[in-house]
C-alpha positions in Angstrom: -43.0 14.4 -12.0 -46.3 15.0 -10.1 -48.4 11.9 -9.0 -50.6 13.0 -11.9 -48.0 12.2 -14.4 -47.8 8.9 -13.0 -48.8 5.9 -14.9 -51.4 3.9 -12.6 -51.0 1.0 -10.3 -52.0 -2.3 -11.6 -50.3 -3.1 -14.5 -52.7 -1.8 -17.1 -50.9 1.4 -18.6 -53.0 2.2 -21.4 -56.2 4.2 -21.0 -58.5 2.4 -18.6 -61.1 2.8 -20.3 -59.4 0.9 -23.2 -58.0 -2.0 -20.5 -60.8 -2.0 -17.9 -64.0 -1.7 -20.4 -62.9 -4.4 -22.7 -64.9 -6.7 -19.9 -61.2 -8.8 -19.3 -57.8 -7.1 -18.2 -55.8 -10.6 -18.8 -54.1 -9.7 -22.2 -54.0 -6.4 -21.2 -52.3 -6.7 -18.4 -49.5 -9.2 -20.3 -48.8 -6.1 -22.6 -48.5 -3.5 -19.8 -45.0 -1.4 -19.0 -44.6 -3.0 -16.1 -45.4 -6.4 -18.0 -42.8 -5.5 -20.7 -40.2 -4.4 -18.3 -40.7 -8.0 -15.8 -40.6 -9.9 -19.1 -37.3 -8.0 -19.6 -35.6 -9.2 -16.4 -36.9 -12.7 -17.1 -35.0 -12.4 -20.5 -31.9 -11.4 -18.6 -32.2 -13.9 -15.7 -32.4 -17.0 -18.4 -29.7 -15.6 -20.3 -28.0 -15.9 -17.0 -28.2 -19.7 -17.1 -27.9 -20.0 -20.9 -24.6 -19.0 -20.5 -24.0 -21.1 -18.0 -25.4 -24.1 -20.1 -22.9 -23.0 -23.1 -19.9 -23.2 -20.4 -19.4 -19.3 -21.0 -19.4 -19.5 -17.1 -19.6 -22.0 -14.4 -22.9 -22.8 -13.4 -22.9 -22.0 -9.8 -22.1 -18.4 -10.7 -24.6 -18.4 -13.7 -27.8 -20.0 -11.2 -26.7 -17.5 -8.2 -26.4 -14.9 -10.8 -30.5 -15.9 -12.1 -31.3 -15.7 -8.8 -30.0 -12.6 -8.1 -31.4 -11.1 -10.8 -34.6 -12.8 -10.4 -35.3 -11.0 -6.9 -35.2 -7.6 -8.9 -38.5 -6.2 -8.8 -39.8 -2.9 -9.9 -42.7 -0.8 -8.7 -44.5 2.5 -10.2 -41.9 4.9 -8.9 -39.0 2.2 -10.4 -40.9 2.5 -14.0 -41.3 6.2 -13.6 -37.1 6.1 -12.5 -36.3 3.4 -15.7 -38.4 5.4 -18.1 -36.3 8.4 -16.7 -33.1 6.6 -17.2 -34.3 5.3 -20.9 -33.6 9.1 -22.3 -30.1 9.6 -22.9 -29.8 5.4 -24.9 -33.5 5.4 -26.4 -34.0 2.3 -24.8 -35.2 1.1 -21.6 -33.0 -2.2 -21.9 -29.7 0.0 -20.8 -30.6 1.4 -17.8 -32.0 -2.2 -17.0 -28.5 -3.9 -18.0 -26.2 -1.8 -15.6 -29.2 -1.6 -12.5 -28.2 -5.4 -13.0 -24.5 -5.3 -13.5 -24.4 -2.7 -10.5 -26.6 -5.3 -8.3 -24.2 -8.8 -9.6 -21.2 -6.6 -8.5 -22.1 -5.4 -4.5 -23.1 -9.1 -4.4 -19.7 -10.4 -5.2 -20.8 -12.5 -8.3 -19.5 -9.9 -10.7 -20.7 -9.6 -14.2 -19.3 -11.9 -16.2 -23.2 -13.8 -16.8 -24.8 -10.4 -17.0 -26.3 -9.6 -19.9 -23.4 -11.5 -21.8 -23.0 -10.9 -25.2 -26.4 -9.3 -25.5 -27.5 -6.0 -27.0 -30.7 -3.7 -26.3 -32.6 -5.3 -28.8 -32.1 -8.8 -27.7 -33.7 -8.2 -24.7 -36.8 -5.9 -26.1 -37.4 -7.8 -28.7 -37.4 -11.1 -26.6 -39.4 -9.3 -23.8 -41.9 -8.2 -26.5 -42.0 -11.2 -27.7 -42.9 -13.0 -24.9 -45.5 -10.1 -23.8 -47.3 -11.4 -27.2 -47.1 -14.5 -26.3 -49.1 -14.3 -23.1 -51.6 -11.9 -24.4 -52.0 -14.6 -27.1 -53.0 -17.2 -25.1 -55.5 -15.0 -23.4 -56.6 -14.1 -27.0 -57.0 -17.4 -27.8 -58.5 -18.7 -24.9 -61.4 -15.9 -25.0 -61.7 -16.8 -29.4 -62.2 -20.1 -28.5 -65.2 -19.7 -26.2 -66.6 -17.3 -28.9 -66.4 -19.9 -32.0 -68.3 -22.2 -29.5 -71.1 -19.9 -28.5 -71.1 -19.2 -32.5 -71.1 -23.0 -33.1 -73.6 -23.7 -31.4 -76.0 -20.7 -33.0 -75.0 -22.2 -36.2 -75.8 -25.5 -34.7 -79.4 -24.4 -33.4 -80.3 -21.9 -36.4 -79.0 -24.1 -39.0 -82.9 -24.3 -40.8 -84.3 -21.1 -39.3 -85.0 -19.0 -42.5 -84.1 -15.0 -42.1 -83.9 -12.4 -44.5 -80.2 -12.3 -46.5 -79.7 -9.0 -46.7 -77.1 -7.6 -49.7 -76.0 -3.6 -50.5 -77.8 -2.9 -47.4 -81.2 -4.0 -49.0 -83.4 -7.0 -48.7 -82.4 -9.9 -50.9 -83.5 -13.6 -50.5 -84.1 -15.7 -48.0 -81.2 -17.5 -46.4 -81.0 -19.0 -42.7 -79.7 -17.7 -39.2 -77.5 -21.0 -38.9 -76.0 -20.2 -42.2 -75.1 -16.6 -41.3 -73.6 -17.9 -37.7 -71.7 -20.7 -39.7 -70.1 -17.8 -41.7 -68.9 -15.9 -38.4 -67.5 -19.1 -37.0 -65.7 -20.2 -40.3 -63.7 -16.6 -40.6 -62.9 -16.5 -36.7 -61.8 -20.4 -36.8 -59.1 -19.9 -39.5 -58.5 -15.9 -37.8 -57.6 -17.9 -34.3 -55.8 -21.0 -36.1 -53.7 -18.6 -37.9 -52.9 -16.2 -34.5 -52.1 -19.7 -32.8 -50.1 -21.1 -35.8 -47.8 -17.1 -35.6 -47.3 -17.3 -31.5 -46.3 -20.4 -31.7 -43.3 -19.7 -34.2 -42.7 -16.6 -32.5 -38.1 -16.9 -32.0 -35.7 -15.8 -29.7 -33.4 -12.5 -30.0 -29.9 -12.8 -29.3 -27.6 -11.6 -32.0 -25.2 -9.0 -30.2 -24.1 -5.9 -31.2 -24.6 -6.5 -34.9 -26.2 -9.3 -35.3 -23.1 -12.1 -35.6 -22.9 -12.9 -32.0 -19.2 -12.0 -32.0 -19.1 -11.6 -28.2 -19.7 -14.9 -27.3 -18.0 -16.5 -30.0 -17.5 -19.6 -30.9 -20.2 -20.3 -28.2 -22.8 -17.9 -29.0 -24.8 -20.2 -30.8 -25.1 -22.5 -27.8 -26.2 -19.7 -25.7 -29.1 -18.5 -28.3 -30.2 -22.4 -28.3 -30.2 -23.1 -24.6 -31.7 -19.3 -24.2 -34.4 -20.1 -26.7 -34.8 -23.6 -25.5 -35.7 -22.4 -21.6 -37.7 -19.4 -22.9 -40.2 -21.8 -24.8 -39.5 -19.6 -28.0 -38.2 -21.1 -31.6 -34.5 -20.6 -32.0 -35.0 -19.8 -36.1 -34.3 -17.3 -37.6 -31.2 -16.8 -35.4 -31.2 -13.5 -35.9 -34.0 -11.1 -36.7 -32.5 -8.2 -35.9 -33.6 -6.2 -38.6 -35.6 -9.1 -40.2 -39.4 -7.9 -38.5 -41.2 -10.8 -40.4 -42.1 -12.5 -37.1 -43.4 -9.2 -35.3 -45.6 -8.4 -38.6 -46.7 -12.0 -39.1 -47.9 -11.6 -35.4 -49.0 -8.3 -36.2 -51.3 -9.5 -39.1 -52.7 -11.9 -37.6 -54.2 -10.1 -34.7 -55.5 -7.2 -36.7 -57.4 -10.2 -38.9 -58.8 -11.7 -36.0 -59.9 -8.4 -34.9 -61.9 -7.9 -38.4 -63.2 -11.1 -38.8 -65.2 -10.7 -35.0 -65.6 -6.5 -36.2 -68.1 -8.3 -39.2 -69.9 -10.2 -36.6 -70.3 -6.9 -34.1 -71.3 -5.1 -37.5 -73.8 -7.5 -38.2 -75.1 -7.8 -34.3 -75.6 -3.8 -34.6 -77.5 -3.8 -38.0 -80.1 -7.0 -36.4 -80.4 -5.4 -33.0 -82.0 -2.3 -35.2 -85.1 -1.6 -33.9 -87.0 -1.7 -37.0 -85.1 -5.4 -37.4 -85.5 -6.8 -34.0 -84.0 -10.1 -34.9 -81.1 -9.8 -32.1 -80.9 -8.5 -29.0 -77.9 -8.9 -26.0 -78.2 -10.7 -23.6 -77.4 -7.3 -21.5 -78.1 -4.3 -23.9 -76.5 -0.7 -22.7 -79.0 2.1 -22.1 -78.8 5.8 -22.9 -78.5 8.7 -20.3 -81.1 10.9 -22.3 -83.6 8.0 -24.1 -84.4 5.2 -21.6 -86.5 3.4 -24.6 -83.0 2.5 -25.9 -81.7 -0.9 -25.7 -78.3 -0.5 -27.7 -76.4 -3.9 -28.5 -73.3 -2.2 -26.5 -71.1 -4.8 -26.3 -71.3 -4.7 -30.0 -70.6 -1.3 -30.5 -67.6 -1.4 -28.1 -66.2 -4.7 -30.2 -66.1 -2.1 -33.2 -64.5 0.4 -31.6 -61.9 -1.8 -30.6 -61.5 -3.7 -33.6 -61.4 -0.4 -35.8 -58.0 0.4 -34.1 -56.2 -2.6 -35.4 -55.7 -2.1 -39.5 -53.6 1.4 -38.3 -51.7 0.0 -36.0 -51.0 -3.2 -38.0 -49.9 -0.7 -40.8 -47.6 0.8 -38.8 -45.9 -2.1 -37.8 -45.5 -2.7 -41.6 -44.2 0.4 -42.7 -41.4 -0.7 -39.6 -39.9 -3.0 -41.9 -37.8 -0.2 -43.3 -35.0 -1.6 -40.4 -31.6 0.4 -41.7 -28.4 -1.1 -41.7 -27.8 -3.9 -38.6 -30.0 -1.7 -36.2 -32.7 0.3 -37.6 -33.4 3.8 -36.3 -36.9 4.9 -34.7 -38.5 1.9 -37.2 -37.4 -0.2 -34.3 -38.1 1.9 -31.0 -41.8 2.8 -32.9 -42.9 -1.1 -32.8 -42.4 -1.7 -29.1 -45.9 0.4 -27.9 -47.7 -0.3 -31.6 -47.6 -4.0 -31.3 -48.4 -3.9 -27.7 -52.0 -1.5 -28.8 -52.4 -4.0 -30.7 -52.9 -7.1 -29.0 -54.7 -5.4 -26.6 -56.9 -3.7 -28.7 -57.4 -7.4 -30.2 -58.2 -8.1 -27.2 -60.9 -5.6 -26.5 -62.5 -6.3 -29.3 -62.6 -10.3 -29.2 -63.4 -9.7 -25.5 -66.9 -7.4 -26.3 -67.6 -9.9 -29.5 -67.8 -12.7 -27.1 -69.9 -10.8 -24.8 -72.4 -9.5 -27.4 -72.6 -13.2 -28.3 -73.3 -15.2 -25.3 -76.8 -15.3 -24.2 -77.9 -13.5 -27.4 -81.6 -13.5 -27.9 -82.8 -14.4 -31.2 -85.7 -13.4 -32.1 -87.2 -15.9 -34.9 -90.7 -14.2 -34.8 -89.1 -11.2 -35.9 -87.0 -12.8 -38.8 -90.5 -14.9 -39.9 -92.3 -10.9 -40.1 -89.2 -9.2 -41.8 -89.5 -11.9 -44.4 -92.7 -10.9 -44.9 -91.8 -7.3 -45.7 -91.4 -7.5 -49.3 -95.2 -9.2 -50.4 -93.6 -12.0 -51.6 -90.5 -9.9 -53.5 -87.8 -11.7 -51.9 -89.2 -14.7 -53.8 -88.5 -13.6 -57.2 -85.2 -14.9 -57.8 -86.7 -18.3 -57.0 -90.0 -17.6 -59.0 -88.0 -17.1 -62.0 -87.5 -21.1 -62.4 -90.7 -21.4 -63.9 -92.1 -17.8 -65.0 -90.0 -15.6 -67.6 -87.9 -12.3 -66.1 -90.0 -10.1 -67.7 -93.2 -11.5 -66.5 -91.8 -11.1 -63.0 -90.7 -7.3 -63.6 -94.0 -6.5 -64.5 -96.0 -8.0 -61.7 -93.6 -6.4 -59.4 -94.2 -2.9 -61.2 -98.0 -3.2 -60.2 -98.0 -4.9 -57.8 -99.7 -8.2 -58.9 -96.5 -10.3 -58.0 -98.7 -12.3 -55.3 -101.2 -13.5 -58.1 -98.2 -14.6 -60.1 -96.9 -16.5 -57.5 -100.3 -18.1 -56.6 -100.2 -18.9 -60.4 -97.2 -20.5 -60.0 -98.1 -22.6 -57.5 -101.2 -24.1 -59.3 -99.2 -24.5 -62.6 -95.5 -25.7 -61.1 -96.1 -26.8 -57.2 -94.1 -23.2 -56.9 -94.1 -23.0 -52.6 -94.1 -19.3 -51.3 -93.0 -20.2 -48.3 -89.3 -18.7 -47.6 -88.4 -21.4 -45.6 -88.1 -23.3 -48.9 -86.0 -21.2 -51.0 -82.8 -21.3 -48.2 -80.5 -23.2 -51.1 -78.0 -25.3 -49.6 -77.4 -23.3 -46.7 -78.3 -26.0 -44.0 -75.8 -28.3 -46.2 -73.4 -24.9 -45.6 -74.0 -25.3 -42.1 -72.8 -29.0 -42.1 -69.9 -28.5 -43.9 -68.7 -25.5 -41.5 -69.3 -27.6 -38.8 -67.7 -30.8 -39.4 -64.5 -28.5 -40.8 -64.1 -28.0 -36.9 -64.3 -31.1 -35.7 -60.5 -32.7 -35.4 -59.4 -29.0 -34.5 -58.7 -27.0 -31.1 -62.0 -25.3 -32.2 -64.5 -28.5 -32.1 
């Protein structure tokens, strides 16, 4: 294999554009091959002392065994030799297990807390699981500083009127704070859910065919104390072919990812020029039209975020798991649910940056009110003055004069900010819905 063919230093082993221009490599870098593989020797070194806290072995030889195993470290060119080594099994997990047996046994420890009474998909699936884990966190860590930026618009906004805008068209007046309250509501319960998923998220260790018959009548002690020092639940035992907790995970991410997708959508369609009511706090250019100011970080959140439904689908349609060890619905989910979370990631990552420091523009959502003459008022107008009195002043135009008339006759304001509903109430209700959670 030619440098070329190499995947790059660093730890980010997607595209890096996908890794590097997401503005944050943290969760990126958690999901990596390298990442996956590392999270795979910790796997096998705390199976080490699980079996040693089960009595499988003594624990002198299980901790020296850890350690041993814990010193194994694994450059590019080690990947590059793994990922060679993967071929013949399908799985990078063998070639790992007998680098490691062949390592315990020119040390003199032997085997005998190696890998014991594991199979390949014990320690992918616990690797993988744990590679979620920490992208997670990262995840949730970045969410949570979005939900307060968008808190705190909702917070500032909460009476400022604006255009609502439905089918693409003008519609009635509603508030910015109201708009920002539906952003942070959707991304709220998007993150709780995400948080609620990783932290469920179990140990694999089933053996051979799911019935721990290797380390029997013990093997149940060694998944508890291996799920107990990973941090990871120890139900269902086995999951072998039972992907609920990948696609749970799965789901989750890719509804986070569309719930901050509508808030880039919306950042895209008010940063319009002909809007004007947003505007990043750092807008890209263009290399042919320097009049542009494009919300980029917006546009980048979408891009991201548009990845996610496919890839979640494909870790559903992995849920075909044959038999005690499925057949290519298994191998496919390792790299899916990996894109996943980091194109999660991305797009939470560019959300958050279209977000903070956001201009908004309240002149410019007082003079698109103003658009209409007064049409946006004609819901509001129909309290007092029949439909088909309204239909007709709009037809020629005379809708202003029925308004004024209104007015004189009924106290009828024309003044948009008056006609907002219950949206600041909205606002309120949003708001103290936080409060009490990780998201206040």
């Amino acid at each position: 294999m030619n440098n070329s063919e190499r995947p790059p230093d660093g730890g980010l082993a997607r595209t890096l554009y996908g890794d590097i221009a997401s503005g944050g490599t943290t969760a990126a870098t958690g999901l990596s091959d390298a990442a996956f593989i590392a999270r795979m020797v910790d796997v096998e070194e705390n199976l080490a002392l699980a079996v040693g806290d089960a009595g499988l072995v003594d624990t002198t030889t299980a901790s020296a065994t850890a350690q041993l195993i814990a010193e194994i470290t694994f450059d590019s060119a080690d990947l590059v030799a793994l990922a060679e080594a993967s071929v013949a099994g399908g799985n990078p997990a063998i070639p790992l297990a007998r680098r490691l047996k062949a390592a315990a046994t020119d040390s003199g420890l032997g085997v005998s807390a190696v890998h014991r009474g594991a199979t390949s998909q014990d320690i992918i699936d616990t690797a993988l699981v744990l590679c979620l884990r920490d992208a997670g966190d990262a995840i949730l860590a970045t969410t949570g500083d979005l939900i307060t930026d968008l808190a705190g618009l909702a917070r500032t906004y909460r009476a400022t009127p604006v255009i609502g805008r439905t089918l693409g068209q003008q519609a009635v007046p509603t508030t910015f704070g109201v708009i920002a309250a539906g952003w942070v509501r959707q991304v709220a319960a998007a993150s709780t859910r995400l948080r609620d998923v990783l932290a469920d998220l179990p140990v694999q260790y089933g053996g051979a065919a799911g019935n721990l018959a290797a380390t029997a009548p013990s093997g149940l002690s060694v998944h508890a104390a291996l799920a107990r020092r990973l941090g990871l639940a120890d139900s269902p035992v086995v999951w072998h072919t039972d992907r609920l907790p990948l696609v749970q995970v799965a789901t989750a991410l890719a509804a986070l990812a569309g719930s901050v997708r509508k808030i880039a959508g919306d950042v895209i369609v008010f940063s319009a020029t002909e809007v004007g009511e947003l505007r990043e706090s750092t807008p890209g250019g263009s290399s042919a039209m320097p009049h542009k100011a494009n919300p980029a970080a917006a546009i980048a959140a979408d891009g991201y975020a548009r990845r996610t439904p496919a890839l979640a689908a494909t870790v559903l349609d992995c849920m075909d798991q044959r038999m005690q060890r499925a057949t290519g619905a298994w191998h496919a989910e390792w790299q899916t649910v990996r894109d996943l979370a980091a194109a999660t990631a991305g797009a939470v990552n560019r959300t958050r940056a279209s977000i903070d420091g956001i201009t908004v523009d309240t002149d410019a959502m007082r003079r698109n009110l103003a658009l209409t003459d007064g049409a946006v008022l004609a819901e509001a107008l129909g309290r007092y003055v029949p439909r088909g009195d309204i239909d007709r002043a709009v037809a020629d135009g005379t809708l202003g004069e029925l308004m004024e008339q209104a007015h004189r006759d009924h106290g009828f304001s024309t003044d948009p900010a008056d006609h907002t509903g219950h949206a600041a109430d909205i606002v309120d209700a949003v708001l103290n819905d936080l409060k009490g959670t990780p998201h206040e």
